[in-house]
Every structure is written in structure tokens, then in C-alpha cells.
N, C-alpha and C positions, 0 to 999 in steps of 0.2 A: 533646109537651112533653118537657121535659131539665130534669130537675133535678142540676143540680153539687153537689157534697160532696169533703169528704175527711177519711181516716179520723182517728179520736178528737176530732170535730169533734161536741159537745155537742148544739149546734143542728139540725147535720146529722142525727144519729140522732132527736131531737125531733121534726121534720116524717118519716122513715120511719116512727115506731113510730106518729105519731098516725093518718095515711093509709094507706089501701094504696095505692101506687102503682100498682102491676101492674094490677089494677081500672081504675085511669085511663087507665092507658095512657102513663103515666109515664115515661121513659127515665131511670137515675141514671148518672150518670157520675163515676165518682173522679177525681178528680184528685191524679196523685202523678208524681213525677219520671217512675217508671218507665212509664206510660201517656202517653205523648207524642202518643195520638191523643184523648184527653180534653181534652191543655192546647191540642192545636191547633185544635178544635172550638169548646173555650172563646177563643183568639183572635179566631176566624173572626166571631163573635160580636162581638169589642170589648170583652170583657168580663174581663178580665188584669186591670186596673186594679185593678177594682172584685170579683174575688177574693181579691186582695191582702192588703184589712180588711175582706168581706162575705162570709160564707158562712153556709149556701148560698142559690145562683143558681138560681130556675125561670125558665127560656127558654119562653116559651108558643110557640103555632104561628104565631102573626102576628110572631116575631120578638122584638116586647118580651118585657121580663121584670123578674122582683121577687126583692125580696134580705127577707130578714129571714124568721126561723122560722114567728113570728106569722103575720105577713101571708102567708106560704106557706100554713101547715096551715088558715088561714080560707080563703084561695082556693080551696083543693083539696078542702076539706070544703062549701064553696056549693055545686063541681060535682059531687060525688058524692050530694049534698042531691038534685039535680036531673034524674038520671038515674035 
């Protein structure tokens, strides 16, 4: 999984500080000008648009993915519930 952010992004720190990622197996990815392999990841994806006004983006491993803090640190806190 890839979770997108970028920095001073409220949200984005929100779902870091609630999960451990690294535990999950998590990948974070910034996204900033200077990381051009972040924003072309996040392309590859189809998912420009919808960084745009949403962040941050967990890409799970089937591809889909979910926008919103909330629904991030709930999904991510089921799987760590369950492992």
C-alpha cells in the first residue's frame, strides 16, 4: 500500500501519527514539485485529479484506493486490529 501526503498537510500528519505505518507495510509518498517520481506514481495511478482537493490518498494493493483522514486511519486501524 502508498499512502500520498504532502508536507504541512494536517490530514496527512493525522492518519501518520494515528497508525504506524511502517508496521503495515505502508509506503508514504510526498508529494512536492521536487519529487517527480512521487507525482508520476501518483499519475500512473489516475489520481492528479483527485490530489488536487483530496489528500491524503491510500493506494491499497488491488489498485483501488481511499481519500479522506477518517476513512484512512479506520481502514488501517481494522488491519492492524487483525494481525
Amino acid at each position: 500500500m502508498t499512502l500520498f501526503t504532502k508536507e504541512g498537510c494536517a490530514k496527512c500528519q493525522y492518519v501518520k501519527k494515528s497508525v504506524d505505518l511502517k508496521k503495515l507495510g505502508v509506503r508514504e509518498e510526498i508529494l512536492s514539485p521536487d519529487n517527480p517520481d512521487s507525482l508520476a506514481h501518483l499519475a500512473w495511478h489516475e489520481l492528479v485529479s483527485v490530489a488536487a482537493t483530496q489528500l491524503p490518498i491510500l493506494v491499497l494493493d488491488d489498485n483501488t484506493s481511499l481519500t479522506g483522514a477518517i476513512r484512512i486511519t479506520n481502514f488501517l486501524t481494522a488491519i492492524s486490529d487483525q494481525r
